[in-house]
C-alpha positions as CSV (number, residue, x, y, z in Angstrom):
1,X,22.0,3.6,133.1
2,X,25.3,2.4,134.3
3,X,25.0,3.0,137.8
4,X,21.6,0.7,138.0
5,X,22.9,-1.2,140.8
6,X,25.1,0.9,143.3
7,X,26.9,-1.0,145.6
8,X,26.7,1.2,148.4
9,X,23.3,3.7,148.7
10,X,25.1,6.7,151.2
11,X,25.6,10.0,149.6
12,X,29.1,10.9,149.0
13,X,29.8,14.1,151.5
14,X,32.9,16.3,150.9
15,X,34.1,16.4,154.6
16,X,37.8,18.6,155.1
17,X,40.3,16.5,156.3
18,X,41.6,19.2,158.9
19,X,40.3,22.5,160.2
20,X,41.2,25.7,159.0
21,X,43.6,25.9,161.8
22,X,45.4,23.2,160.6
23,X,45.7,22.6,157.0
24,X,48.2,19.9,155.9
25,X,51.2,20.8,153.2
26,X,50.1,19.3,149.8
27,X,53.6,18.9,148.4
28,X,54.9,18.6,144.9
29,X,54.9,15.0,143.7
30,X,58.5,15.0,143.5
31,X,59.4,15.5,146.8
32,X,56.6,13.5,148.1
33,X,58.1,10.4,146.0
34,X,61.4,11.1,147.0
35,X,62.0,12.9,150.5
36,X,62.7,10.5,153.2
37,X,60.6,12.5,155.9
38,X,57.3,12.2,154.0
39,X,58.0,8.7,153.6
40,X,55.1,7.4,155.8
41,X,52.6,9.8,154.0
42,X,54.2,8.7,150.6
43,X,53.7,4.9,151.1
44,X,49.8,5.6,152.9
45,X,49.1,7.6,149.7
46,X,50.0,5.5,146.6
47,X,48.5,2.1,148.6
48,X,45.3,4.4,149.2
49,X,45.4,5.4,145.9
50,X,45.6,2.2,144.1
51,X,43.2,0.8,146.4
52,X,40.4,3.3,145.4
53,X,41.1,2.3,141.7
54,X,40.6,-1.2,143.0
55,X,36.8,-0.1,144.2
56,X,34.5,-1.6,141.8
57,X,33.2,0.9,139.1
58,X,29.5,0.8,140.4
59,X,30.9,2.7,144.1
60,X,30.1,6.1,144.2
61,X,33.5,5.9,145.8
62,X,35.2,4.3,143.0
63,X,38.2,6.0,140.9
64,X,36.0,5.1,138.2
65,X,33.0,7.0,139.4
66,X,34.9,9.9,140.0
67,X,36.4,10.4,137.5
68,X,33.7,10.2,135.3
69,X,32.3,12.8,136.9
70,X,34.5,15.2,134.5
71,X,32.5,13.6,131.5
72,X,32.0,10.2,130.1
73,X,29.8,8.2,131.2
74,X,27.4,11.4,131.4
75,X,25.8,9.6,134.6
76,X,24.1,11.2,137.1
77,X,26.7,11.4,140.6
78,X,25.0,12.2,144.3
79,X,21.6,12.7,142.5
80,X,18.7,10.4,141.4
81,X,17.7,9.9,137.6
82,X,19.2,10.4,134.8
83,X,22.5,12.7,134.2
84,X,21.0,16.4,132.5
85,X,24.7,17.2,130.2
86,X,27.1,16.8,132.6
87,X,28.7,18.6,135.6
88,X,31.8,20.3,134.5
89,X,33.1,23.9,134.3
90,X,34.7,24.9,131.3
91,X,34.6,28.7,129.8
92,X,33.2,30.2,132.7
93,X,34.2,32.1,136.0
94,X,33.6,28.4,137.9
95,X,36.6,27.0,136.0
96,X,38.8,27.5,139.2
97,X,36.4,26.5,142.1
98,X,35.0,24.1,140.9
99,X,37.7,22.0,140.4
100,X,38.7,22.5,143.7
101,X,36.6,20.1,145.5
102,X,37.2,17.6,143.0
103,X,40.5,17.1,143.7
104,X,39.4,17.7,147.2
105,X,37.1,14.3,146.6
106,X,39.8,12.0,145.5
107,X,42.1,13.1,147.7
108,X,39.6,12.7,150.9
109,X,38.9,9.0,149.5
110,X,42.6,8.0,149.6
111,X,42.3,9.3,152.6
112,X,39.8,7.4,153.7
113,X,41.3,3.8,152.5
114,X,44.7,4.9,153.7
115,X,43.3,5.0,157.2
116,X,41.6,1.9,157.0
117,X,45.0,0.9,156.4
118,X,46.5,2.0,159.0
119,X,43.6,0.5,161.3
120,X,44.5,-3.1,160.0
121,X,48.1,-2.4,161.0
122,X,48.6,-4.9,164.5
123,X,47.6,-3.1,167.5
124,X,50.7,-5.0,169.0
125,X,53.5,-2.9,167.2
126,X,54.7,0.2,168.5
127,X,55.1,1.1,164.6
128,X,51.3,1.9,164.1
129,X,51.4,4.7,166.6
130,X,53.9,6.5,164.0
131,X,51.9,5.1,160.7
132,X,49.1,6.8,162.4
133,X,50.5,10.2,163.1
134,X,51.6,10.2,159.5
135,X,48.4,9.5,158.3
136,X,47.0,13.0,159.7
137,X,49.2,14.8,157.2
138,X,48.5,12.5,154.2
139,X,47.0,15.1,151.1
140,X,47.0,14.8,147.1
141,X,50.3,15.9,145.9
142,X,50.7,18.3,142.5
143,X,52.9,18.4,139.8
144,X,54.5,21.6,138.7
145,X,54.3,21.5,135.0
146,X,56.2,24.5,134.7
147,X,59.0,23.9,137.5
148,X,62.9,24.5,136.2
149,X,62.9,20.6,137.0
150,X,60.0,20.0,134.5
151,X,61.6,22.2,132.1
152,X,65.2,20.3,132.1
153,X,63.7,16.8,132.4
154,X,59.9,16.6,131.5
155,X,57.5,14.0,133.3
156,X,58.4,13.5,137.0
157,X,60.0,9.2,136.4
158,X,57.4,8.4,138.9
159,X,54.5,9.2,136.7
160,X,55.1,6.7,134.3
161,X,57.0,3.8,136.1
162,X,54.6,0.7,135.9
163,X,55.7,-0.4,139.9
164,X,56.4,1.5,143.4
165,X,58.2,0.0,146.3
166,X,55.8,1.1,149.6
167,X,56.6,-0.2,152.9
168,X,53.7,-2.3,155.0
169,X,53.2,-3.0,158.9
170,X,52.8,-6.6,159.5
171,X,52.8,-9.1,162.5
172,X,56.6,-9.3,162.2
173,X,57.2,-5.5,161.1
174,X,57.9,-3.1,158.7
175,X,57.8,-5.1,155.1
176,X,58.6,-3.8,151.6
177,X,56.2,-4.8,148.7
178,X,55.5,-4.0,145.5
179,X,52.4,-2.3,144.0
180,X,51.5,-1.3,140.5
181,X,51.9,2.4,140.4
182,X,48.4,4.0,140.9
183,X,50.0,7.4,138.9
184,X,50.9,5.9,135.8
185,X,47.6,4.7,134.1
186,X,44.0,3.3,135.2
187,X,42.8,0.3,133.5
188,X,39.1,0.6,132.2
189,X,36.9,-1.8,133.8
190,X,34.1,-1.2,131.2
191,X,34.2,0.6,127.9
192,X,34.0,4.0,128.1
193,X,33.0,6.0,124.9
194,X,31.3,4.7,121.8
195,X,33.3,2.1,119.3
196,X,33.7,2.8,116.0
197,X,33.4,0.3,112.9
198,X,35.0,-3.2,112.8
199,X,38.6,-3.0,111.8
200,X,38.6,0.8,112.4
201,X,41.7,1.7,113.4
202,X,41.2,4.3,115.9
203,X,39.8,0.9,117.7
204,X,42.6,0.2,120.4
205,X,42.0,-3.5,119.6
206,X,43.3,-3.2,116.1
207,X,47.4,-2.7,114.6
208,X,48.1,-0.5,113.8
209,X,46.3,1.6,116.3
210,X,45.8,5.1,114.4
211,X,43.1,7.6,116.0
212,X,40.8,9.5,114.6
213,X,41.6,13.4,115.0
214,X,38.2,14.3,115.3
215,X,36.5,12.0,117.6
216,X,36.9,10.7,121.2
217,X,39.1,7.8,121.7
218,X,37.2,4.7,122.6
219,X,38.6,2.3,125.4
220,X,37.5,-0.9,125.8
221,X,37.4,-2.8,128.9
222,X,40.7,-4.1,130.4
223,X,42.3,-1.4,128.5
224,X,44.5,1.2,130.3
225,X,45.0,5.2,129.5
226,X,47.2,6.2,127.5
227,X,49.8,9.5,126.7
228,X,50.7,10.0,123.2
229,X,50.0,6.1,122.5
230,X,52.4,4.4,119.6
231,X,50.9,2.2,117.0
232,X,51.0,-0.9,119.7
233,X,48.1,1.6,122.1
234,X,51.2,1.5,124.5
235,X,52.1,5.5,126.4
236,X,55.3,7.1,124.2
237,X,57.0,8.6,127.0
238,X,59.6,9.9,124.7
239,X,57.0,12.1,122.9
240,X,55.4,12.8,125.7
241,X,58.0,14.0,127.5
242,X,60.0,15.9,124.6
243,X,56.5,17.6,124.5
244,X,55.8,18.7,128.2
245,X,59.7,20.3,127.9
246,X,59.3,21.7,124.4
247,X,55.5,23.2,126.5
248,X,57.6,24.3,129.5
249,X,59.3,26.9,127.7
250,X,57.2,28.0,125.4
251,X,53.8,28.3,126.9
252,X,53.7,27.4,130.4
253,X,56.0,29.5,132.3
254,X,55.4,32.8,129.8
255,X,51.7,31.7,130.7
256,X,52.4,31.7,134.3
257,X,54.2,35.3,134.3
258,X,51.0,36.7,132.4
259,X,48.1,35.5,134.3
260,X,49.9,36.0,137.8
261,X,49.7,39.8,137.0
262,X,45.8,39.8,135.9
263,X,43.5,41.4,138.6
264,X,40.3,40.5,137.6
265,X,38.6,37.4,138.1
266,X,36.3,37.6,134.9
267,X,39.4,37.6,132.9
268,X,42.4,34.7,135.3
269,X,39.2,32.5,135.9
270,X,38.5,31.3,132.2
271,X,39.4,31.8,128.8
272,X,35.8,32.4,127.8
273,X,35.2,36.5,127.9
274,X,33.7,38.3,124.6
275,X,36.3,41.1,124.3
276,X,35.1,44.0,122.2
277,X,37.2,45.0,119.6
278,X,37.9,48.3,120.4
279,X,39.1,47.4,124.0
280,X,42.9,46.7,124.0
281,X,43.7,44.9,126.7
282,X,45.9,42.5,127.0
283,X,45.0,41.2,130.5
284,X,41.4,39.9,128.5
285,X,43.7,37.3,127.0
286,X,45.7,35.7,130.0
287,X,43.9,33.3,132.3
288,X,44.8,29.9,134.1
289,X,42.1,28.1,132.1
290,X,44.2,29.0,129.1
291,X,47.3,27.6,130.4
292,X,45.5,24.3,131.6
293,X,44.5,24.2,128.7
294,X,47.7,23.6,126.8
295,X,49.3,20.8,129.5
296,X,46.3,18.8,128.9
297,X,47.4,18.6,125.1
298,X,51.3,18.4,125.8
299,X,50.3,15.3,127.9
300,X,47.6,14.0,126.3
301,X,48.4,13.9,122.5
302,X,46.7,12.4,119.7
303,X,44.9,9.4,121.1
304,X,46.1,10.5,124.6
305,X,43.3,10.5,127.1
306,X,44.4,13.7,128.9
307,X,44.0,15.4,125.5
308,X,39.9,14.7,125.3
309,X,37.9,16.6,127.9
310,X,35.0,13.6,128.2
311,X,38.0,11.3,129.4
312,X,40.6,13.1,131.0
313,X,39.7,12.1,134.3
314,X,40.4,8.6,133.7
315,X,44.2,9.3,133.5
316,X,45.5,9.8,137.2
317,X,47.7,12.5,136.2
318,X,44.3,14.6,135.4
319,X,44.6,15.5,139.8
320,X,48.0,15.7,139.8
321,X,47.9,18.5,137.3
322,X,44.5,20.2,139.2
323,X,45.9,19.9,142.2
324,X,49.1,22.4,140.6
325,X,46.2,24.6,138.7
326,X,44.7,25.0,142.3
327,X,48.1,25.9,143.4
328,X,48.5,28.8,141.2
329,X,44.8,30.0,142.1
330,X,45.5,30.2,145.5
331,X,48.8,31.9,145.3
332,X,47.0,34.3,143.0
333,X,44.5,35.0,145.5
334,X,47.1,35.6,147.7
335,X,48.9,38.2,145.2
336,X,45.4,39.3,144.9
337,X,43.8,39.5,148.1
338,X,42.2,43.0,148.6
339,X,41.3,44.3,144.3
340,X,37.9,44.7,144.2
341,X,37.5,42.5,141.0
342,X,39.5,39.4,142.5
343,X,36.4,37.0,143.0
344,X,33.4,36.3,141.0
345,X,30.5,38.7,140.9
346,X,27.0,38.8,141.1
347,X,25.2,35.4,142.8
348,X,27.8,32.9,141.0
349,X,29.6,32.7,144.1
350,X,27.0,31.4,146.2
351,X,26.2,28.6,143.0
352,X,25.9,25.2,144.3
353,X,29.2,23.6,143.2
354,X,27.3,20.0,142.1
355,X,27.6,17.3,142.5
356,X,30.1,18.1,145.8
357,X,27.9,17.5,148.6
358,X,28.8,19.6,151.9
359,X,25.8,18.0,153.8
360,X,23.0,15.3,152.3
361,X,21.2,18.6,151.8
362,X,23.8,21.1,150.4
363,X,26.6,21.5,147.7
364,X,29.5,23.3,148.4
365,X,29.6,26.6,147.1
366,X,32.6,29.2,145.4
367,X,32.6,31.3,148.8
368,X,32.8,28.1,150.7
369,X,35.9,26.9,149.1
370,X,37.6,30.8,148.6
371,X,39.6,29.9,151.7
372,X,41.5,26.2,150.4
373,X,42.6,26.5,154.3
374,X,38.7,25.4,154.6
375,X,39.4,22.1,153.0
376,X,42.0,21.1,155.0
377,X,45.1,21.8,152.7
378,X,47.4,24.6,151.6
379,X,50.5,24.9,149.7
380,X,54.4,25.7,150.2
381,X,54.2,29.2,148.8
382,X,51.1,29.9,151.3
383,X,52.8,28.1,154.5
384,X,54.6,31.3,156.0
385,X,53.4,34.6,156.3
386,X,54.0,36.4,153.1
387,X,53.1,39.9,151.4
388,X,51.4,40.3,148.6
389,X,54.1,42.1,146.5
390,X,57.1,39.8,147.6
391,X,55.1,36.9,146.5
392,X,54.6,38.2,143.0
393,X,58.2,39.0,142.9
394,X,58.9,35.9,143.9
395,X,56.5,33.8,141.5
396,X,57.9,36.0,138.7
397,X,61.4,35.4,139.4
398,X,60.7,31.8,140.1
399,X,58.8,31.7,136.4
400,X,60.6,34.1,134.1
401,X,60.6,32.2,130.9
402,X,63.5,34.7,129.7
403,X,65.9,35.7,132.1
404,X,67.7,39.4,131.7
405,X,64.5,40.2,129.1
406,X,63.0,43.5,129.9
407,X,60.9,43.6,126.5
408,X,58.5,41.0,125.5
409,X,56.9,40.5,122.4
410,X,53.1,38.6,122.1
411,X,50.5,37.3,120.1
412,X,46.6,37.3,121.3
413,X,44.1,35.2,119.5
414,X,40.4,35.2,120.2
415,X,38.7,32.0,117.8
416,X,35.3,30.0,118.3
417,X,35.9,26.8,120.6
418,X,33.5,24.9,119.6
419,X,32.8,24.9,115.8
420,X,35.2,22.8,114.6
421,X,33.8,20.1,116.9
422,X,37.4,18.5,118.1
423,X,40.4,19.8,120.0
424,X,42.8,21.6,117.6
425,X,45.4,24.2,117.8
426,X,46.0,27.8,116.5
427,X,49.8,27.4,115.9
428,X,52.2,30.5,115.2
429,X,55.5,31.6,112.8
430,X,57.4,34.2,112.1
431,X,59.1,35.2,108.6
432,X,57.9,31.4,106.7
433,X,60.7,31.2,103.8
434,X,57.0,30.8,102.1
435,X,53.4,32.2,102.9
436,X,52.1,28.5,102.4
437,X,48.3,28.4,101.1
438,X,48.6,24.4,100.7
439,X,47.4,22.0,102.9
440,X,50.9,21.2,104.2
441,X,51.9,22.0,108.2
442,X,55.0,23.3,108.8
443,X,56.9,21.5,112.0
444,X,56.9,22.7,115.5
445,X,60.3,21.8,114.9
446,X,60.9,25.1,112.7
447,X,62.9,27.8,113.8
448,X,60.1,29.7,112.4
449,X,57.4,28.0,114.8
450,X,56.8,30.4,118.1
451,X,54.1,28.9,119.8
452,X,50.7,27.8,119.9
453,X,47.5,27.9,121.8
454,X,45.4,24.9,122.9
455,X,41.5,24.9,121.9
456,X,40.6,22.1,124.5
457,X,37.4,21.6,123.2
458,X,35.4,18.4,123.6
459,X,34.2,16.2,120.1
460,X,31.1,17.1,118.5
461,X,29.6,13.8,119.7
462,X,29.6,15.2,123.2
463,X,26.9,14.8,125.6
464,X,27.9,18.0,127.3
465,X,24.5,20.0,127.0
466,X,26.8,23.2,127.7
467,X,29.0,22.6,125.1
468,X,26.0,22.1,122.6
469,X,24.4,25.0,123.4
470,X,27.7,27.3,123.8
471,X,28.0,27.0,120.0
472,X,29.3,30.8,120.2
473,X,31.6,30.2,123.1
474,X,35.1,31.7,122.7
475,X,38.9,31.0,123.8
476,X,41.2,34.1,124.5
477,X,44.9,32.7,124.2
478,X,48.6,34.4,123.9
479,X,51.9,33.3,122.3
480,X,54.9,34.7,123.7
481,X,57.1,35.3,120.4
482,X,60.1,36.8,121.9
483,X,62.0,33.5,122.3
484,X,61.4,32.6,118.2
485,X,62.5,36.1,117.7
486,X,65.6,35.8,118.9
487,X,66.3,32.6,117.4
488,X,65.4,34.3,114.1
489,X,67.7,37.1,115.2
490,X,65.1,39.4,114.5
491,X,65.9,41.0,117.9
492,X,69.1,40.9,120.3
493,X,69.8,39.1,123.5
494,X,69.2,41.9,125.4
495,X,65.9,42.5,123.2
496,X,66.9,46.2,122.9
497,X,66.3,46.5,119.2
498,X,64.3,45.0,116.3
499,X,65.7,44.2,112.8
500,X,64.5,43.3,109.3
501,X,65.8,39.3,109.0
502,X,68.5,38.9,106.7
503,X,69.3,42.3,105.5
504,X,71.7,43.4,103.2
505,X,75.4,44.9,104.7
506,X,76.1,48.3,102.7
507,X,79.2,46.9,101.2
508,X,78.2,43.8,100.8
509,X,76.0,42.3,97.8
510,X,75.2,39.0,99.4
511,X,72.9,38.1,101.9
512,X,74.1,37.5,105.6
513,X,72.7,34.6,107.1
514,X,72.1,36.0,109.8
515,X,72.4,39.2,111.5
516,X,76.1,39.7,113.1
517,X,76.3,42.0,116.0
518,X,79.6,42.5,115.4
519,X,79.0,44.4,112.0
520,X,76.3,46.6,113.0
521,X,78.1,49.4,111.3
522,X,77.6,47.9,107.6
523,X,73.8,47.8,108.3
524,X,71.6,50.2,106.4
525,X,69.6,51.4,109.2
526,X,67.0,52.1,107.0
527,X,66.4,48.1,106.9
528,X,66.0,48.2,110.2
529,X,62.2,47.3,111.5
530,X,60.3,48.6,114.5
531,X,58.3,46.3,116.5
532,X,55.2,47.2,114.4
533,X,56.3,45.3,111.8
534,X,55.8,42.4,113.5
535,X,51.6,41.4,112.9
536,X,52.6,41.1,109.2
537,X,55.0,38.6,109.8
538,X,53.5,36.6,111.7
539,X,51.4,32.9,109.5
540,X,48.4,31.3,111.1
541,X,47.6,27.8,110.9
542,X,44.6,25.6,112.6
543,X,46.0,22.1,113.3
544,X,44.1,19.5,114.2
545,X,45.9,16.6,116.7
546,X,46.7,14.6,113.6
547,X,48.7,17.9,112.2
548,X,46.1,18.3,109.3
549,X,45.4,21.7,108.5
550,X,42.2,23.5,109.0
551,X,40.3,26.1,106.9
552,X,40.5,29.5,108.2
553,X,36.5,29.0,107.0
554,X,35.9,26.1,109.8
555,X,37.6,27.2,113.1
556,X,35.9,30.5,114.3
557,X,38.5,32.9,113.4
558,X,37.6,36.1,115.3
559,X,41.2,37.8,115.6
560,X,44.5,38.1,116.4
561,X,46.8,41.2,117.7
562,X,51.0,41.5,118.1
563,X,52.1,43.4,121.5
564,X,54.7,45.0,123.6
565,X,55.1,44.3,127.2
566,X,58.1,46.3,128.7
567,X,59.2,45.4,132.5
568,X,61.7,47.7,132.6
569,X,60.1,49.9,134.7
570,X,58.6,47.7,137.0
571,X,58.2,43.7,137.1
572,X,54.7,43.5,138.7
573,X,53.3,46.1,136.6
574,X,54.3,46.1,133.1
575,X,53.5,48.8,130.0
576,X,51.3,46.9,127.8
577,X,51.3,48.8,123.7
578,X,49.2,47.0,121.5
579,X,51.3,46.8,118.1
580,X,48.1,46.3,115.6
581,X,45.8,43.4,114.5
582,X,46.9,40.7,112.6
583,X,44.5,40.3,109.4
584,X,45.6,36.7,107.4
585,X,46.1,36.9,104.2
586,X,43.2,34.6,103.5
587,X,41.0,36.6,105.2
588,X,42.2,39.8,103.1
589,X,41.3,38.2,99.9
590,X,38.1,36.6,101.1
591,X,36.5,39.1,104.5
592,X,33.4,37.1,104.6
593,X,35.2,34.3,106.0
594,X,35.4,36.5,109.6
């Protein structure tokens, strides 16, 4: 085991940092970094940050030990003997909760070294009275992956700067130093994963570094993580960011305007619910695990460690982005609060929530953390008194992917997670100039491309005893096609009708490039196309992280169907038609392969 010699034998207890009376803002990262009047919490939080990062690994209350409580090192956290698969939620209606109090344990163990901080500040300065006062509201700030400044500008600078300025109370006052950023990256102290062969090149210690698709990443010791790592094993912000903004508007905030109007826990909580294929629903397909899903891979990457769900937790940015999934449960809850399906059901709620202690003798359960006021925190959108309905209305305005757009157009996919063994992706395009059959991937950089939905599965070599016996476990995802619709000019800016691409003008023999508006009368209506055209022009392809193409025959294909959503009539409660099945052509010429 690695933990054969702890450094400290206490239990690690969960304790809220407030009452329920009280709960401290948890702001975005953004305005925690950069608004002067958290500027005392700002400065307590990234020095107790990096100095729980500086705990050595073999603390219960190191960064390293907690993080691993996500997956690698499979050891056992809170509990004697040896780890039984691992701890973590995934596919199930415990997604949501039980991430809570993980982020809730990080952020009550910067806590924790930012007071003893502030009780090393001198006693003789009339400084530490303030420094102490500011410490009460310190909390774990989130990043809004889908904000309109993420969507303009990508990664938030601070997330990938290697230094911070933070200001220190000394014996002769306030001082500046600098610190190595605590957000950007945490530096192994011991390998984590399993090495490959000498000189293999998914090795980090070899050049050019080129990772293996299908496996893990291994880090050695001393080495840092990594996002979308270059040949040199050094973070590509470039990609990473053109990635999270190319994300931004194509997944996250239509994903955000979906699962915001689901009412049933079963199907927000997880992306793991059997639909039956006579029940047309669109609501089966939308959840927050789905969405969460997809910024792990937009940040991650091939050879990224956000993009692996054994190491993601290694890779500070792993809270910030929880902390902004529990965000958008609460204020769902709060859209939510009184529809008799909007919590779990049955005795799942009163689970214990291991390995987050709430005494030495108990865990903290689902019902215990419904209320996030109960852990000590709450958000912006939850600080005033708010209705249900403006709420909504204001998430969806705040969201819309596709402003003026009554109509929306969809895809749903249902496909095994787990067989191919490996994160991949089901990726999406409209009207191919070819029906390609070849091993060649088109580029996300096509016009054609729509979208794409993440299958954040963890490598067959997991130790994940779930996982390995989940071998039928599914994902539900959506693709919102209308933006790659328009683009194509398949439908209008106003999405008020639906053509045939490329049809030919009555009077004129050649083929427009694209449809004009402005000639509508030299259209043959009778080219004109209703949306039900759409599921047979729509290609699927399975893509590993390498962008190598996968058999329909090896990735669980179960289906895939085209929709309608109009908001016409109401915003918060939409008309969902279901337009037909997609059936790929593969699959026509060969049905065993379903």
């Amino acid at each position: 085991m690695l933990y054969d010699a702890w450094t400290s034998k206490e239990l690690v207890i969960l304790k809220p940092l407030s009452g329920p009376d009280d709960p401290k803002l948890r702001l975005p990262i953004e305005t925690l970094m950069s608004d002067l009047n958290y500027k005392i919490q700002r400065d307590l939080f990234l020095q107790g940050f990096a100095n729980v990062q500086r705990i050595k690994y073999n603390d219960p209350k190191s960064f390293y030990a907690v993080a691993g409580i996500h997956g690698l090192p499979y050891e056992p956290y809170n509990e004697d003997g040896e780890m039984t698969g691992g701890y973590c939620h995934h596919g199930d209606t415990l997604f949501p909760t039980w991430h809570r109090p993980y982020v809730s344990l990080l952020e009550m163990l910067i806590y924790d070294e930012a007071s003893d901080i502030v009780k090393g500040y001198p006693d003789d300065r009339e400084e530490k009275n303030i420094y102490q006062k500011g410490l009460e509201d310190v909390r774990f700030p989130y990043w809004d992956w889908a904000s309109p400044s993420t969507l303009c500008q990508g990664m938030p600078s601070v997330l990938s700067e290697e230094y911070v300025t933070v200001t220190t109370l000394r014996d002769t006052g306030e001082e500046e130093i600098r610190i190595r950023n605590p957000l950007r990256a945490y530096t192994l102290p011991v390998n984590l994963g399993t090495m490959g062969s000498v000189g293999d090149t998914s090795n980090p210690t070899q050049r050019p570094y080129d990772p293996d698709a299908c496996i893990t990443p291994y880090t050695p010791s001393g080495y840092a993580t990594v996002r979308h790592p270059n040949e040199n094993y050094l973070s590509n912000m470039d990609s990473t960011n053109l990635e999270i903004v190319r994300s931004c508007s194509s997944k996250f905030r239509p994903s955000i305007c979906d699962i915001l109007l689901v009412e049933d826990w079963l199907y927000f909580s997880n992306h793991n619910n059997e639909t039956n294929e006579d029940d047309k629903d669109y609501k089966h397909y939308s959840s927050i695990e789905g969405v969460h899903d997809s910024v792990h891979d937009a940040i991650g990457g091939l050879g990224g460690h956000m993009g692996y769900t054994d190491i993601a937790g290694f890779d500070p940015i792993f809270f910030l982005h929880h902390a902004n999934v529990d965000r958008l449960v609460a204020i769902w809850q709060a859209i939510h609060p009184d529809h008799p399906d909007s919590w779990i059901i049955g005795d799942d709620k009163l689970a214990p929530l291991k390995p987050f202690l709430k005494t030495e003798t108990e865990y903290w359960t689902s019902d215990d953390v419904r209320n996030i006021k109960n852990l000590g925190y709450t958000y912006p959108e939850l600080k005033d008194p708010i209705s249900p309905k403006e709420l909504l209305k204001d998430m969806l305005n705040y969201y819309q992917p596709i402003p003026n757009s009554n109509i929306k157009w969809k895809l749903t996919i249902t496909v095994k997670k787990n067989k191919v063994g490996s994160p991949f992706q089901v990726r999406a395009f409209i009207d191919l100039p070819t029906r390609s059959t070849d091993s060649s991937t088109p580029p996300i950089t096509s016009p054609n491309f729509a979208g794409f939905v993440s299958i954040f599965a963890r490598g067959s070599e997991t130790n994940c005893e779930k996982c390995k016996s989940s071998q039928d476990a599914v994902v539900n995802g959506e693709i919102d096609l209308t933006a790659c619709m328009q683009r194509l000019g398949i439908i209008n800016k106003k999405n008020k009708k639906v053509y045939k691409p490329l049809p030919k003008p009555k009077n004129d023999q050649s083929r427009q490039p694209e449809y004009d508006p402005s000639r509508q009368s030299e259209y043959d209506p009778s080219l004109q196309h209703t949306p039900k055209d759409l599921n047979e022009r729509i290609t699927l392809m399975f893509v590993l992280k390498d962008n190598s193409r996968l058999s329909f025959k090896n990735v669980g294909f179960k289906s895939a169907g085209c929709w309608e959503i109009d908001y016409s009539e109401n915003i918060t409660n939409p008309n969902y038609n279901y337009l037909g099945g997609i059936v790929p052509d593969v699959i026509k010429k060969q049905p065993s392969l379903l």
